[in-house]
C-alpha positions in Angstrom: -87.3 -4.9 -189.7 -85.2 -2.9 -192.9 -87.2 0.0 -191.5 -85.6 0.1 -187.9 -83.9 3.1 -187.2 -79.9 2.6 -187.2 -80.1 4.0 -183.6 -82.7 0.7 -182.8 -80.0 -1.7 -184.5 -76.9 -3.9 -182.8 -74.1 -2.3 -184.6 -71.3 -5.2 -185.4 -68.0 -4.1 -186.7 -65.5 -6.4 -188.8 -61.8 -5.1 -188.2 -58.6 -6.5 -189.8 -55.8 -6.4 -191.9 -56.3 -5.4 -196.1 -57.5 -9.0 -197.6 -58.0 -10.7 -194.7 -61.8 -11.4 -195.8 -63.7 -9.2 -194.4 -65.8 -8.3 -197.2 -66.1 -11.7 -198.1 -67.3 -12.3 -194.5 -69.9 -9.8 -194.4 -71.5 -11.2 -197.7 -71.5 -14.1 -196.0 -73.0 -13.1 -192.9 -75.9 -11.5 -194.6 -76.4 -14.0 -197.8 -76.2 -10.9 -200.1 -73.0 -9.2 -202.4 -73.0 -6.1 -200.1 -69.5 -5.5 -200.8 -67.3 -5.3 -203.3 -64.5 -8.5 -203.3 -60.9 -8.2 -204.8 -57.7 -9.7 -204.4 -56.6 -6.3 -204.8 -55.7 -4.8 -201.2 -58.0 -2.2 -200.4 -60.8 -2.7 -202.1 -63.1 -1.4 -199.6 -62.6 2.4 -198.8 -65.1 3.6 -196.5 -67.3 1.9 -194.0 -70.3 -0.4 -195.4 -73.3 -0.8 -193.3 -75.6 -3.6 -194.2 -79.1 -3.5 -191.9 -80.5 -6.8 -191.3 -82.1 -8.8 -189.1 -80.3 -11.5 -186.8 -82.8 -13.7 -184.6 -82.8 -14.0 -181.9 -81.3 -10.8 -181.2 -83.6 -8.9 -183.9 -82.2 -5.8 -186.3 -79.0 -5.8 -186.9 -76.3 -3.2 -188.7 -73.2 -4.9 -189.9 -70.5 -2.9 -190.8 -67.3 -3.2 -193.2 -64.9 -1.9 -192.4 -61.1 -0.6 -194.7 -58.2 -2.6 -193.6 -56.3 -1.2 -190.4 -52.6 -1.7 -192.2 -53.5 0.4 -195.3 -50.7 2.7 -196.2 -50.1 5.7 -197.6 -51.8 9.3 -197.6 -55.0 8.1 -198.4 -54.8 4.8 -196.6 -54.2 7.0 -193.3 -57.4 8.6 -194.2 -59.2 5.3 -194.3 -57.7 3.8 -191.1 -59.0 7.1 -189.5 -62.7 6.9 -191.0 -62.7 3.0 -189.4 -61.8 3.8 -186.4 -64.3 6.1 -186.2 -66.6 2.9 -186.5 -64.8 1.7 -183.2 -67.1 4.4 -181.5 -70.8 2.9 -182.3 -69.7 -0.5 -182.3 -72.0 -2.5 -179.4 -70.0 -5.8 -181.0 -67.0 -6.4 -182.7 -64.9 -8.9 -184.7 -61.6 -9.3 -185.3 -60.9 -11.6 -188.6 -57.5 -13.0 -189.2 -56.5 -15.9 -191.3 -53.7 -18.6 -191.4 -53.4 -18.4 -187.9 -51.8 -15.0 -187.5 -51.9 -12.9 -184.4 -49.2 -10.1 -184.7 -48.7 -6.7 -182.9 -51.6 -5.3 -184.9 -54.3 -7.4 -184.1 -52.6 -7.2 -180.1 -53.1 -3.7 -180.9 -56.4 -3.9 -182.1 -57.8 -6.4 -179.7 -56.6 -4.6 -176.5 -57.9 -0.9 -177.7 -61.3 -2.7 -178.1 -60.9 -4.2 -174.5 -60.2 -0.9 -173.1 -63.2 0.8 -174.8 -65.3 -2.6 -173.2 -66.5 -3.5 -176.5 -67.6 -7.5 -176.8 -65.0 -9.2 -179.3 -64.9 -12.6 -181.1 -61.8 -13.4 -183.2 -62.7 -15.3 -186.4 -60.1 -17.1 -188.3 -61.4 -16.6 -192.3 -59.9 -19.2 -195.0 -60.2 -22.4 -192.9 -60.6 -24.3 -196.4 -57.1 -23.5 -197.4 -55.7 -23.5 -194.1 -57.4 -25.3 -190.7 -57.4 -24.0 -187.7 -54.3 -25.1 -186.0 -54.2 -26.8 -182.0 -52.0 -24.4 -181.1 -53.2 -21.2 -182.4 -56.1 -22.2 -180.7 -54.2 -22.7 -177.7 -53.1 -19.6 -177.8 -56.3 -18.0 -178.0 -58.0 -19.5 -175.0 -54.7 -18.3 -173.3 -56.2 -14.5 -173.6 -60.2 -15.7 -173.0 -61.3 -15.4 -176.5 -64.4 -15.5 -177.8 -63.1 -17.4 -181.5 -64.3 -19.4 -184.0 -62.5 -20.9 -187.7 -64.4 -19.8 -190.8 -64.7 -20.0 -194.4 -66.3 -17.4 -196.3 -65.7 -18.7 -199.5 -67.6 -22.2 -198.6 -69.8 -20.9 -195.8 -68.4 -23.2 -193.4 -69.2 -22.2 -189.3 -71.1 -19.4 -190.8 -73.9 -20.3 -189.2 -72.0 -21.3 -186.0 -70.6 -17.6 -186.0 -74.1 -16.2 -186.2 -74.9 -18.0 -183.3 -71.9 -16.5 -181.2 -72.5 -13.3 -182.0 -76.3 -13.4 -180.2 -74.1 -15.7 -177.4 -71.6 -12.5 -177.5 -74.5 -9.8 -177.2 -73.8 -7.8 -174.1 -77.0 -7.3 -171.8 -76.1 -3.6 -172.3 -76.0 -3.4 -176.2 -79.6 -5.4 -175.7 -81.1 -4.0 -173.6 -81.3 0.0 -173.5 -83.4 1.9 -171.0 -86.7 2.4 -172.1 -87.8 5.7 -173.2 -91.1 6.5 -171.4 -93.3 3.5 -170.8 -91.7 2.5 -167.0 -93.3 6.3 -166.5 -96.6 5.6 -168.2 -98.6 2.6 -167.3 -100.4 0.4 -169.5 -103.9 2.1 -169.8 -102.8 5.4 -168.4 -102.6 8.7 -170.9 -99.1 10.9 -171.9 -100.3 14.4 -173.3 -97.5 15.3 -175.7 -97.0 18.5 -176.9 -95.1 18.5 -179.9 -94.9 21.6 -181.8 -94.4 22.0 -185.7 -91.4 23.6 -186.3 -89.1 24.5 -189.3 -86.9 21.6 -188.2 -90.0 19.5 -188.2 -89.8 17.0 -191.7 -92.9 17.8 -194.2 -95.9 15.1 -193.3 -93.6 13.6 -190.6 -92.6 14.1 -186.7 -89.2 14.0 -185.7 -87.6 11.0 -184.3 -88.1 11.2 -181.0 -91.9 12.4 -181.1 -92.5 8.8 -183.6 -90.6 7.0 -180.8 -91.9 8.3 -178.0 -95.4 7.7 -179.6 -94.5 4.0 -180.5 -93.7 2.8 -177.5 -96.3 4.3 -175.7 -98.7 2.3 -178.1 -96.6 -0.7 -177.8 -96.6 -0.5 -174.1 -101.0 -0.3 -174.4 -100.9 3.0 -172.9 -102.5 6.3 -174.1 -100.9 9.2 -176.1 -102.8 12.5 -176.4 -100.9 14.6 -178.8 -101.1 18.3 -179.7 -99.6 21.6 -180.4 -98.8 24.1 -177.7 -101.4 26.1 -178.6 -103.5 23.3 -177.5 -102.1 22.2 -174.3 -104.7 24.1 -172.0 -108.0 22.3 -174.0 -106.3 19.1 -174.1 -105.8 19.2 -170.4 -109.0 20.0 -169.6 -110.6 16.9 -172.2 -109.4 15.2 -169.7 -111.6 13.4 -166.8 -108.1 12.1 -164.9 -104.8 14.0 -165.2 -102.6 12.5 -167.1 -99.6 9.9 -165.7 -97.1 12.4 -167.8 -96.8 15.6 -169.9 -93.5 15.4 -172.5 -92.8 18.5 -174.7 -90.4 19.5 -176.9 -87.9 21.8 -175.1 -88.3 24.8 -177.2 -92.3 24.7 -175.8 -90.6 24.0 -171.6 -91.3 27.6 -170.4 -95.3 27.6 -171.8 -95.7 24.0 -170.9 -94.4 24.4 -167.3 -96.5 27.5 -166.9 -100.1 25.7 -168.3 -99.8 22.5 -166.2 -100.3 22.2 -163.0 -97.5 21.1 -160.3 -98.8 17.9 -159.5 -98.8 16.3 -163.0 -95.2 15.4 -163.7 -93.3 16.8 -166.7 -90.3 16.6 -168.7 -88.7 16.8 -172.4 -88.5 14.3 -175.2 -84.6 15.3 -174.8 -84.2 14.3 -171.5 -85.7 10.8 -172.4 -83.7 10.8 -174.5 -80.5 11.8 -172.6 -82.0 8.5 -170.2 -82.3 6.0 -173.3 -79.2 7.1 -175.4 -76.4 8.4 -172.4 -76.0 8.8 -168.8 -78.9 11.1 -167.6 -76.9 11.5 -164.3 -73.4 12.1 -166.0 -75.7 15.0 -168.7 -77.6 16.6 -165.4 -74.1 16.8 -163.5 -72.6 18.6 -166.6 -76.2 20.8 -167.0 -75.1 22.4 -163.4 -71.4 23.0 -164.0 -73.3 26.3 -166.7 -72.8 28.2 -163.4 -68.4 27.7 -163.2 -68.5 29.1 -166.8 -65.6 32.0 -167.2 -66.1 34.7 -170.0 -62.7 33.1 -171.4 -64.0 29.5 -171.6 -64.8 27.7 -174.6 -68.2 25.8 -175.0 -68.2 22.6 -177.8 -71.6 22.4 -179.2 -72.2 19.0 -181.0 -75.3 17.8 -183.5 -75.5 14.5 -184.3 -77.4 15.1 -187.3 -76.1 17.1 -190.6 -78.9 18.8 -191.4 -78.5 22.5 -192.9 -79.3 24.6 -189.8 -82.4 26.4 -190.6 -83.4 30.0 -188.9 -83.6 29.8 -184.8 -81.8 26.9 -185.3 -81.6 24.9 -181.9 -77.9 24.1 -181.5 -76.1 27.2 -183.8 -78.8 30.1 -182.1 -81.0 28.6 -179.4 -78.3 27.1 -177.3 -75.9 30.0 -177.2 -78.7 32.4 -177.0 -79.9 30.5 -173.6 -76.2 30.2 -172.5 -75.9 33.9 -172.7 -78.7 35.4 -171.7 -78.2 33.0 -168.3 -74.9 33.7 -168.0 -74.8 38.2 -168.7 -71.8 37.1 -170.8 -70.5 35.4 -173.7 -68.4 32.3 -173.7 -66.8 31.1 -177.2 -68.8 28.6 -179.0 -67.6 25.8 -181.4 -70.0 23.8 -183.2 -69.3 20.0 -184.8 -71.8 18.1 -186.2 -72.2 14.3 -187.5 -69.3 12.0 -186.5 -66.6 14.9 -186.0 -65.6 15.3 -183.0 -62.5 17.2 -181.7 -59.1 14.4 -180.8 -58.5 16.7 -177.9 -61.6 18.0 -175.7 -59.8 18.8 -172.7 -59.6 22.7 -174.4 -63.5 23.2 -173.2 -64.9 24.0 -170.0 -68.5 22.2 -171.2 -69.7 20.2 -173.7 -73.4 20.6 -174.8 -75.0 17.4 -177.2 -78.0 16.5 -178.9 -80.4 13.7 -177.6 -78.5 11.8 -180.4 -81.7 10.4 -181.4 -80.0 8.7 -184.5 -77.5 7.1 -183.0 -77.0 4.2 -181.5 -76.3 4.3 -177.6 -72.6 3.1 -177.7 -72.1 6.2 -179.9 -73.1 8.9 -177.5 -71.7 6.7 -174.1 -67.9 6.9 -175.9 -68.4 10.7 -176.2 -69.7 10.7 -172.2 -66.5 8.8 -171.8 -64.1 10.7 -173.7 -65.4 13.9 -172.0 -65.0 12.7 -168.6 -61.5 11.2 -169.3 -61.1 14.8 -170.0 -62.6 16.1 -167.2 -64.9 18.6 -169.1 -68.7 18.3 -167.8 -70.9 17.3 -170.7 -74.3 17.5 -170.8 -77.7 17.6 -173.6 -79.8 20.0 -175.0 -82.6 19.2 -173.4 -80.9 19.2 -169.6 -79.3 22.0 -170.2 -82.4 24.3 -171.3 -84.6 23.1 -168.4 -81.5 24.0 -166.2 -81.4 27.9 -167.8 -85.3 28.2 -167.2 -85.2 26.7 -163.3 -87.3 24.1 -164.8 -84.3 20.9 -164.4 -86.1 19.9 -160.8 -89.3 19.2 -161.6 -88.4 17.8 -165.5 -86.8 14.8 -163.3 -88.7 14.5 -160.7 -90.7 11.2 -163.1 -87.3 9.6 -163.0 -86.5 7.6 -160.4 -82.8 8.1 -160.0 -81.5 10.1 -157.5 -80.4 13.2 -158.2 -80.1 15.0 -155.2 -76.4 15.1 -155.8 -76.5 17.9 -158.8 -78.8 19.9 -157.3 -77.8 23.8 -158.5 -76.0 25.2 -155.4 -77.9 27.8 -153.7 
């Protein structure tokens, strides 16, 4: 389980006040001196993820986070980096102690409400002070999930274990699968999956190891190759295959080698499916063609890796947007966690598949880009959509997506 991808893993995040426990509680919660515990406020500076695994609900990533009252320069700097957690948590708790509920944990608890994540209030230090009738009055008042701790003893903290698999949304349980409601069990998936500079020495990328592992775990067959041997894999076989994937940079040559009638798409735009809104990204893919010469166009990587030469998002991307559009837009690139306050500035939004991410992560940037009203949409999407190829890449899907159809 300690080898599950982060992206794979429930993220739970502990919010509160400087002291309040929360350190304490997460030590608790995982049997193990993860973090550092003081009586000195502000011990804990940046966000501490613990992986684990939590049955019934499987792995886990728990996540301390600095208090939300901290003060001064560098305290603003801390409050910023945790709520950036706020953005990949699937579930969160709120700890508070001696019955307290002020304006900050209002605050807090109705910011997490708007962004729809799951919340369970948890009232640390219940061996110095209990939890009080009317506190927890008050707290079924507002429908909350809550439940009286002690870290220091370990009482409840098996009860709160519990609630949290009770608290598990459907949604942060159960993403969309990646390919095997498109590839049968028994049935073959040729994927072509070129080696790159990008590609990790003695490794595949993420999504190719993925792709491939659920494919086995689903009993079906995966055929795997370079591009160079698309055509002789192909023709190995004595049935077509249910599915082709390729890596986008390989579409145009894939599209070209197999035939019309065997369905084909991208490990991105499985990707786009399992970690975002396939519709939401296909919508923004066809909004290329409102681009102005003036407009600005956000280009985001998940990952921080050093681009290397023909790198996909600082060359490929703009190169396509370019050469599709006869002109050339302005192009700002973030990477990791950064992410501009204020989006509303660009007239598109292009994202990786966000493979290492969790799904909350990449939905809140859907979200924040349509509170904006800028079109946002993934690599993937957005380079079958420059080759004429976004038609037939979706037709194994079964949404409907009649609707974004590129205007004639």
């Amino acid at each position: 389980m300690l080898g599950t991808p982060k992206g794979f893993r429930l993220h739970i995040g502990i919010y509160g006040r400087r002291n309040s426990g929360k350190s304490s509680l997460l030590n608790a919660l995982t049997g193990q001196n993860v973090s550092i515990v003081s009586e000195e406020e502000g011990t804990t500076t940046d966000p501490v993820e613990k992986p684990m695994e939590l049955q019934p609900i499987g792995p886990v990533l728990f996540i301390d986070t600095a208090g939300l009252d901290d003060i001064g320069s560098l305290g603003k700097l801390r409050i910023t980096r945790s709520r950036k957690v706020l953005e990949k948590t699937d579930l969160a708790i709120i700890l508070t102690e001696r019955n307290g509920w002020s304006d900050f944990e209002e605050t807090l608890w109705e910011e997490m409400h708007a962004l729809k994540i799951p919340v369970i209030v948890v009232v640390n230090k219940i061996d110095i002070e209990p939890l009080s009738p009317d506190f927890q009055d008050f707290l079924k008042k507002k429908k909350a999930s809550f439940i009286g701790v002690s870290s220091l003893t370990g009482k409840n903290i098996t009860d709160l274990k519990g609630l949290l698999v009770k608290k598990a949304s459907s949604d942060c349980l159960d993403s969309p699968p990646i390919v095997s409601d498109l590839v049968p069990a028994g049935q073959t998936a040729v994927l072509v999956v070129p080696i790159d500079l990008e590609a990790p020495k003695g490794r595949l990328i993420l999504p190719q190891a993925q792709t491939i592992r659920e494919l086995l775990d689903n009993n079906s067959v995966a055929l795997i190759g370079k591009e160079s041997e698309l055509s002789s894999m192909l023709g190995r076989l004595k049935e077509p295959p249910s599915l082709v994937i390729t890596d986008s940079q390989a579409f145009r040559q894939v599209a070209r080698e197999v035939p019309e009638d065997i369905k084909m798409t991208s490990f991105s735009i499985l990707f786009a499916r399992l970690k975002g809104d396939l519709q939401e990204l296909v919508k923004g893919a066809i909004q290329l063609d409102r681009l102005k010469e003036e407009d600005s166009v956000l280009i985001c990587e998940a990952c921080t890796h050093h681009p290397v030469e023909n790198d996909i998002g600082k060359e490929q991307i703009p190169r396509l947007i370019r050469e599709y559009l006869g002109f050339n837009p302005r192009f700002e690139h973030y990477q990791g966690t950064d992410f501009p306050d204020n989006v509303s500035r660009f007239s598109l939004i292009v994202h990786c598949g966000a493979c290492m991410w969790n799904r909350r992560q990449m939905l809140y940037r859907i979200l924040k880009a349509r509170e904006a009203g800028v079109p946002i949409t993934n690599y993937g999407v957005l380079i079958a959509f420059t080759l004429g190829l976004l038609e037939r890449a979706l037709l194994p899907f079964s949404e409907d997506f009649s609707l974004y159809k590129k205007s004639p």
